[in-house]
N, C-alpha and C positions, 0 to 999 in steps of 0.2 A: 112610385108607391104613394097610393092619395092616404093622407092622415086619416088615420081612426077616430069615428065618436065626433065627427066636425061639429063643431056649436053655431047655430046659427045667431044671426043679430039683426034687427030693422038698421038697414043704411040711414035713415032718417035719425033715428036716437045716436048716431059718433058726429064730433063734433066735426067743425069743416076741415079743418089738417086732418083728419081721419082720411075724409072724404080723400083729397090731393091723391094720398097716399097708394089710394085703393087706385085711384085709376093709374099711377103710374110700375104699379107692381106688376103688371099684363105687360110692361115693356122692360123691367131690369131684375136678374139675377146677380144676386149677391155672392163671392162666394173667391176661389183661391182663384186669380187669374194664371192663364198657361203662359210661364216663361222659361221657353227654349235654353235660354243662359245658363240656368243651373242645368242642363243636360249636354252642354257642349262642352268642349275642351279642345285646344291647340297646344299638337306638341311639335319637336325638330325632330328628324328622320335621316337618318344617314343616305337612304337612298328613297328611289322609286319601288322596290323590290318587295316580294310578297314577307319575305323573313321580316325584314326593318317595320314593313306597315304592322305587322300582325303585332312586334314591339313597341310599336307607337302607338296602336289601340289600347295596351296594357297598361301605359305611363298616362293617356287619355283618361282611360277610367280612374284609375288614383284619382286625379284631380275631381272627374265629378262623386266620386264619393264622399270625398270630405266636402263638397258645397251643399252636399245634399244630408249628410250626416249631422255636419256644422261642428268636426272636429276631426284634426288629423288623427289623434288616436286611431278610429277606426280602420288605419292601415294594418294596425297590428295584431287587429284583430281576426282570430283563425274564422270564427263565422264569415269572412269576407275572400277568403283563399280560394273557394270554387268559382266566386266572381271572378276575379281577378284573373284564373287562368284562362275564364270561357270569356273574354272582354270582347273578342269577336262576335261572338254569338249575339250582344245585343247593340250592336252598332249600326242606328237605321239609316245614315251616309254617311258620308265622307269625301274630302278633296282634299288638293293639294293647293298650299299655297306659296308663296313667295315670305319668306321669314325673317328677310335682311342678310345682308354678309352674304349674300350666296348660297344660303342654308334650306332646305327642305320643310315648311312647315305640314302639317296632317290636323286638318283642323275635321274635327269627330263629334258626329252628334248622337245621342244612344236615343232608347227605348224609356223615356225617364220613368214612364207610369210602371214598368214594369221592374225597373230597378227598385223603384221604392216600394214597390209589394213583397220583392226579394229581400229589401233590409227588413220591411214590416215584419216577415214570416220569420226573420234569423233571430227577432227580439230588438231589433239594431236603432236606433234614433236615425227620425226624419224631420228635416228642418222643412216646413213649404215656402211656398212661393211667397206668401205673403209678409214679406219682413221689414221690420221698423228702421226705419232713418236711422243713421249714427250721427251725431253732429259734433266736428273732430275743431277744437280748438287746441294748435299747433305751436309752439315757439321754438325756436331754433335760428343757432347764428350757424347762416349760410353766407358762404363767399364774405365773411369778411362782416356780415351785418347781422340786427337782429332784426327774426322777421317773427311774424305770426301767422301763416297761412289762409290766403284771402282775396277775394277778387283776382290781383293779377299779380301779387306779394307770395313769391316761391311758388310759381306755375311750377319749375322743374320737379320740385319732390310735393307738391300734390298730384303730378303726374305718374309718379312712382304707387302712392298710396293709392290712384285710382287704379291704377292694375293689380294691385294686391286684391282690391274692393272686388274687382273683377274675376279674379280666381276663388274668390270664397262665397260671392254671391251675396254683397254686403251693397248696400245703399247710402254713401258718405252725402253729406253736407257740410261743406265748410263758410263760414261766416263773408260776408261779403265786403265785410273791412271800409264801410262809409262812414261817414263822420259817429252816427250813435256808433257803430260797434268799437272806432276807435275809441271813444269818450267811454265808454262800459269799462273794457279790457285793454289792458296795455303785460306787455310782457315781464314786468315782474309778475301780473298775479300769476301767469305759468309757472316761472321759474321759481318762487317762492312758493308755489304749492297753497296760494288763493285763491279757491273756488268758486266762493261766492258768488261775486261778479261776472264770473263763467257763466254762472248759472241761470243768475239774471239774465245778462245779455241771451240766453241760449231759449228763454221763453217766445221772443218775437219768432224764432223758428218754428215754434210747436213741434221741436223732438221729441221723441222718447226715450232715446237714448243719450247722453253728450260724456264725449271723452275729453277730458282737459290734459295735453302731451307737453313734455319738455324734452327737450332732446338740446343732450352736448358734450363737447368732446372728452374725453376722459384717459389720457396719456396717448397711447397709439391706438384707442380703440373709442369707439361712441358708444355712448349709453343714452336710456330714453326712459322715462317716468310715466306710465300710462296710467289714468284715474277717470274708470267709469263710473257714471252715475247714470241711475232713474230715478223711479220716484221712491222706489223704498229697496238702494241698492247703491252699494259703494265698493267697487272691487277695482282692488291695485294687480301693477303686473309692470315687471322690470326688464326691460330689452339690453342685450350687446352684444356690438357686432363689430369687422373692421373698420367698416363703411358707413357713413351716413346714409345710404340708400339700402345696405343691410338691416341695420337697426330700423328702419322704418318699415321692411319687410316683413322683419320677425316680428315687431311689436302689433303690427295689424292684424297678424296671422295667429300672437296669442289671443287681444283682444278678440276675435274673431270664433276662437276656441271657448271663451267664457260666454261671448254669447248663446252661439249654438248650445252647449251644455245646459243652459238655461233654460233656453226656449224650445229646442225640440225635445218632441215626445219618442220617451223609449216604449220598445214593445206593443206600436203601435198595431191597433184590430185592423184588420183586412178585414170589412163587413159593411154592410150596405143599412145597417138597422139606422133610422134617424131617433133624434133627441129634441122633446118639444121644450124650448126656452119659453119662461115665464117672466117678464123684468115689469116692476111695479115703478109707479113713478114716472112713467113716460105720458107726460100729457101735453106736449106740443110738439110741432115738426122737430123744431131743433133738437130738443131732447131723445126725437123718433132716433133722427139721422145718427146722430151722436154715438146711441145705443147699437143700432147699424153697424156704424163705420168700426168702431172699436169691436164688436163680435168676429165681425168679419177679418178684424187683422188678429185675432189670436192665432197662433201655430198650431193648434188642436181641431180649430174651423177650418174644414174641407168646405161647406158650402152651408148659406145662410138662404130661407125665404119664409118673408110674410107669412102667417099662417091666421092670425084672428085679432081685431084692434079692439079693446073699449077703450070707454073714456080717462080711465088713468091706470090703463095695462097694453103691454107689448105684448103680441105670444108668434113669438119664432120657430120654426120647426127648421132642424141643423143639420150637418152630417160630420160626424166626427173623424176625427183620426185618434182614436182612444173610446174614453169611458164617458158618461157624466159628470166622475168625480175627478178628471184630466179638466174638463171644462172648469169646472169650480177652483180647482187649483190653478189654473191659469187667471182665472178672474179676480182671487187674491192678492197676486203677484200688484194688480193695479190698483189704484182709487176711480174709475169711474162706477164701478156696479160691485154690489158687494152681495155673499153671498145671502138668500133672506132667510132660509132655512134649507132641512134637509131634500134632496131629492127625491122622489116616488119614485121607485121601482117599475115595470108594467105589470097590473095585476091579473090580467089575462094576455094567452097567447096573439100576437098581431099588435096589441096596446103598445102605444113609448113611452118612455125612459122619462121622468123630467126632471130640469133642473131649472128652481126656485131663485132669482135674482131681485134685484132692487137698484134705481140709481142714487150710489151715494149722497152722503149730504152735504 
């Protein structure tokens, strides 16, 4: 679909990062890149048999709909009950694998594009591909010590938390524990519920997400403190289990759930109409890219490209998974672009949608 109403400009009048830009936009699309991960799933299978696979498809999908949803609720939701029983139906392969113990793995890869036009049409929340770092600082006495999870400090249960990361479709970071992060953070501030220092230490990473955990025994069962932050976001959530590798489970899987909740869009349009972004204030590369990178990771952007440079304007043309005013509410949510006013409507047929931004100050 070529943009309506194109404005033209003398190449010669933008400045020389215009120029860059221009010639590298014939070589890159912006926009959700395809990952298979969130549309796979491995389950255990009691047999080779056509009964068992057809139930190992069924317990397959479960899992990719909560990765894709970004909450387990959605199991209990009836809108997802004709999914659930046709799980066959969109299963584009599948194999067998070897699952340890002797046991029958069915590792199942579905039709994801079409699953998510299936939750789109039901009304349902779809999380994409595109999702933000978690940056998980850990405390916990393991085996006798205390640790903070970090370079090669409790491999075992960051190896538990990256298979959880791995069933929800999350992207963990954990601290790499060298001298500055030791000197930043030491395990009282977890255990004491001192975040500050989390915080600090947590910028050298550039997340946008950082969970500060404490986790410890609590009679014959374990309990876990989990506290996320962003930039303008502070949400608790309290795990118990019997198990130290339970509690680390469930806690990921809540956290996990507040995310999602957050970031994906309900009731998202199955529609092909684009949205031309307007963002003022962009007048050097850095600021270009900046504006870029962050568009391109909100969960409401399907796809981003260049559409027209001046000298102290960006104009993007987008493809949404929602409205213009999905985009603007996502763009709140952060401090890099704020919104600059209301959006234009189109005022003739074929014309788009726009929505007016600016880069913070």
């Amino acid at each position: 679909m070529s943009p309506p109403h194109v404005q033209r400009h003398s190449i010669l009048a933008l400045p020389a990062w215009c120029l860059l830009v221009l010639l590298a936009w014939s070589f890159t699309v912006t926009g959700v890149l395809a990952d298979n991960r969130l549309h796979e799933a491995t389950v255990t299978v009691e047999n080779r048999d056509r009964p068992a696979r057809e139930a190992g498809f069924e317990r397959a999908l479960d899992k990719v709909l909560v990765k894709l949803s970004g909450d387990r609720q959605v199991l209990r939701d009836p809108r997802v009950d004709d999914l659930r029983g046709q799980a066959g139906r969109h299963v584009q392969r599948f194999r067998y694998v070897d699952a340890g113990d002797g046991t029958v793995g069915l590792e199942v890869r579905f039709d994801g594009r079409a699953l998510e036009r299936l939750l789109m049409e039901r009304g349902l929340p779809v999380w994409g591909a595109n999702r933000p770092g978690l940056m998980v600082w850990l405390g916990a006495v393991h085996e006798g010590e205390r640790v903070i999870l970090g370079g090669e400090e409790g491999r075992e249960l960051m190896e538990v938390l990256e298979r959880v990361a791995g069933e929800r479709g999350l992207q963990l970071v954990f601290p790499v524990m060298d001298l500055e992060d030791r000197a930043a953070v030491n395990f009282a501030d977890l255990s004491g519920g001192f975040h500050e220092p989390v915080l600090r230490a947590s910028e050298r990473y550039s997340a946008r997400y950082v969970a500060a955990v404490y986790v410890q025994p609590r009679g014959d069962a374990w309990n876990a403190r989990w506290r996320l932050f962003s930039q303008d976001l502070r949400e608790d959530y309290q795990a118990e289990a019997d198990s130290l590798e339970g509690v680390l489970d469930e806690g990921l899987q809540g956290l996990a759930d507040l995310l999602g909740r957050r970031l994906a869009i309900a009731g998202l349009l199955p529609t092909e109409d684009h949205v031309q972004v307007v963002v003022d204030g962009v007048n050097d590369m850095e600021a270009y890219q900046k504006v870029r990178r962050y568009l391109s990771e909100l969960s409401v952007v399907v796809e981003i490209r260049p559409y027209r440079l001046e000298p102290d304007r960006a104009v993007f043309v987008t493809q949404l998974r929602g409205s213009p005013r999905d985009l603007e509410r996502g763009v709140r949510l952060g401090t890099v672009l704020e919104v600059a006013d209301a959006g234009a409507e189109p005022s003739e047929p074929g014309a788009m949608a726009s929505v007016n931004l600016r880069l913070s100050r």
